[in-house]
N, C-alpha and C positions, 0 to 999 in steps of 0.2 A: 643541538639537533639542527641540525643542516637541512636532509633532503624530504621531505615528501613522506617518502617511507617508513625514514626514522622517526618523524612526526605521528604517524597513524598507529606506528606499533607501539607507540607508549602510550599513546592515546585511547585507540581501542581498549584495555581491558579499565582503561581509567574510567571512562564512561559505562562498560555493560558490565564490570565482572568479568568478562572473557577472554581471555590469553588467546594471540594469533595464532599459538596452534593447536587451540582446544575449539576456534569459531568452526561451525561444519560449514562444510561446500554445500549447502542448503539451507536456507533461510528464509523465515517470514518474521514481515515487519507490519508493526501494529501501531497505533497511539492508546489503547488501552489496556490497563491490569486487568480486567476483566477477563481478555483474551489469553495475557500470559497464565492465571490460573487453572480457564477452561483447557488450554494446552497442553500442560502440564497433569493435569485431568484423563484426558484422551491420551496419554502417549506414556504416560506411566515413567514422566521424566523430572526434572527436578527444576525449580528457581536456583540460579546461580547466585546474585545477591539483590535481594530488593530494594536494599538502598543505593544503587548506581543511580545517573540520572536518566538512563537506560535500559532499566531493568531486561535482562533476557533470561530464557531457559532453557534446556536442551531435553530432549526427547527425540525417539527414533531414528538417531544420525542428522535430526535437524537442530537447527538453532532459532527461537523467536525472540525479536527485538522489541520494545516497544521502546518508540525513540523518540515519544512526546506528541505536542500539537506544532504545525505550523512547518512553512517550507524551510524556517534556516535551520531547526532538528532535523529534515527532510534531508535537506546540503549535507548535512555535518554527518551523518550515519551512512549518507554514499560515500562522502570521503576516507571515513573510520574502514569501510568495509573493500574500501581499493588496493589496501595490505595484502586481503587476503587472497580476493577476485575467487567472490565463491562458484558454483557453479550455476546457481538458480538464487533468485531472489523473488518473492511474490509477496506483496503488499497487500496487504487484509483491512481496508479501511470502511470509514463511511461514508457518504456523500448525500447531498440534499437531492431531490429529484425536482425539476425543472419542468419537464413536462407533466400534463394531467393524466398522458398514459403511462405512466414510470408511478407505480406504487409501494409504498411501506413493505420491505419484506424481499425486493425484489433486487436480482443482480446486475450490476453493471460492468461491462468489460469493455474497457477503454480501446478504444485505436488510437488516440491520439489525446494530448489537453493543450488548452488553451492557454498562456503563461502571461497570467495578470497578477501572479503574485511577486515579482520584482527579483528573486533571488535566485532564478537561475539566466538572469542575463548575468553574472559570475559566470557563467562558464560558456554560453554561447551569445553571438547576437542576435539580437528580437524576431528577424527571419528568418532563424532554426527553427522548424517544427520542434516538438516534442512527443516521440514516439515508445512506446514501449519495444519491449525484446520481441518479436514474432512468435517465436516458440514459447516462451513463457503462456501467450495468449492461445497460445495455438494446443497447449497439454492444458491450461485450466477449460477451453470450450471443450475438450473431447471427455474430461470428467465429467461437468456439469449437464453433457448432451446423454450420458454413460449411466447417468442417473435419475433418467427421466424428466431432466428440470429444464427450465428455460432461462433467458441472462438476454438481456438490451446490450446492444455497441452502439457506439456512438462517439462523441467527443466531451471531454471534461471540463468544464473551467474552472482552473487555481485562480484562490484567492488569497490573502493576509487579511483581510477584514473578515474579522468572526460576525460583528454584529450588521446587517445589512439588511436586515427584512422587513424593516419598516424603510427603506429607502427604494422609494417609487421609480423615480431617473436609472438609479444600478439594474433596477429586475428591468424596466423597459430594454436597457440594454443588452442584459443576458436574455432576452427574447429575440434579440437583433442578431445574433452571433449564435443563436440557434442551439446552446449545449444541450446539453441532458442532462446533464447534472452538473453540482459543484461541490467542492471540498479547498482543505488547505494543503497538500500536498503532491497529488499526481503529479504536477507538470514539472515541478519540483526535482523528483523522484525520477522520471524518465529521462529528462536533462542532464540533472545530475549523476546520473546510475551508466549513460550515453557516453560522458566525457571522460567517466572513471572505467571505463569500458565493461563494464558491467551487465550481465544479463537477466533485465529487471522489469515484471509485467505485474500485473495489479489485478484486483477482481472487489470492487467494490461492493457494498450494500447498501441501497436506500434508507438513509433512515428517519427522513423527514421529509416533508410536501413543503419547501420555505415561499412559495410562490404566494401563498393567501394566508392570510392571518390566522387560519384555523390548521393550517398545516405546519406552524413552525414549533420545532421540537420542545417539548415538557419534560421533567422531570420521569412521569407518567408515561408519558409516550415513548421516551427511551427505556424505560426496565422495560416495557411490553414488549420492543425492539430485540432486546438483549436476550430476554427470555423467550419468543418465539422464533429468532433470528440465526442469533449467534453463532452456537452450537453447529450447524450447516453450514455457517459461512468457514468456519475455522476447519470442520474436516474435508470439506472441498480444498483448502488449503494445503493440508498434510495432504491429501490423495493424489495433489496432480504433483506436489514437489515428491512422491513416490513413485508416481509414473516416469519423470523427468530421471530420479537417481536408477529406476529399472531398465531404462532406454525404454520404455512403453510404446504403441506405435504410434502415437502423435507425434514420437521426437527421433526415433526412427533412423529417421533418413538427416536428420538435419546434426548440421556439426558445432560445439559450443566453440 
């Protein structure tokens, strides 16, 4: 295997279970089983095989991924899914919330992250923003506005360091750069999703307060998360990559 393409089409179904042309032109990507079941739940679709290291499923002409923790799963599932060059990709993740008005429960829709986690200078240099798809963000705001809710923008900062909450110097500086939130993957994802010309927007959840020692996630404080959370966050997912596959008028006028 030579090119690029031949690389990813053997590749792909090695990692998810799914054959390049079983993946739909619509996709959500997750880091948790949680998600792949409620999915599966809601859409009356099936797990393909849960022992991949990627487990996905298919429902309602969509396909979700869960493709782990961390940006180089991040890399490595934009690259798998440049085979196919679906036609919507939206990330269903979680994120720490940063500020003291960004609370547990609440959504974040990124304009842009911040790229402190190292692995997509692989594909651009360090003075590449990292932006999401427009329309991606621009069909999840007219769900989430469509159903009375409200969602924070802002900017994300990616990280590789999971454990960081006791480290006083780090949070001073992510108060210096002003994010709103953090996670291990967005800038990741947009980078990489960018270079593999992909069109890929994200709609995070808060799901910890990491800033003060009584806000960093528990055991506890995540099933509360999951179980009054989840569920919302995931069919805001299916509804705007429905909007997207209907031309809905968010997406309209705009050309993929």
């Amino acid at each position: 295997m030579k090119t690029k393409a031949e690389i990813t089409a053997n590749w792909l179904p090695r990692y998810t279970g799914v054959a390049v042309d079983e993946m739909s032109d619509y996709v959500l990507l997750t880091n948790f089983n949680e998600y792949l079941h409620r999915f599966v739940a809601m859409t009356g679709g099936h797990i393909v095989d849960a022992n991949r290291s990627m487990p996905s499923a298919q429902g309602q002409g969509m396909t979700l991924i869960n493709f782990g923790m961390g940006s180089p799963n991040a890399a490595t599932v934009c690259d798998l899914l440049s085979v196919v060059q679906p036609k919507a990709i939206l990330f269903l993740g979680k994120c720490g919330g940063l500020r003291e008005r960004t609370k547990v429960g609440d959504f974040i829709l990124p304009i842009g992250a911040i790229r402190g986690e190292g692995a997509s200078d692989s594909y651009f240099p360090s003075e590449v923003p990292s932006l999401p798809a427009f329309m991606l963000q621009r069909a999840t705001s007219h769900v989430i506005r469509n159903r009375n809710l409200d969602y924070w923008t802002g900017t994300v900062y990616t990280t590789n360091r999971r454990v960081w909450e006791h480290d006083e110097e780090f949070k001073e500086y992510l108060r210096v750069v002003r994010a709103l939130a953090i996670d291990m993957e967005t800038a990741t994802l947009f980078s990489a999703g960018f270079h593999n010309r992909l069109n890929l927007g994200a709609l995070l959840l808060v799901s910890d307060q990491p800033m003060t020692p009584e806000g960093v996630k528990t055991s506890d404080s995540d099933a509360k998360v999951s179980s009054d959370y989840v569920g919302t966050h995931i069919s805001i997912g299916i509804e705007t990559l429905e909007e997207i596959m209907n031309q809905g008028l968010s997406v309209r006028h705009l050309k993929f």
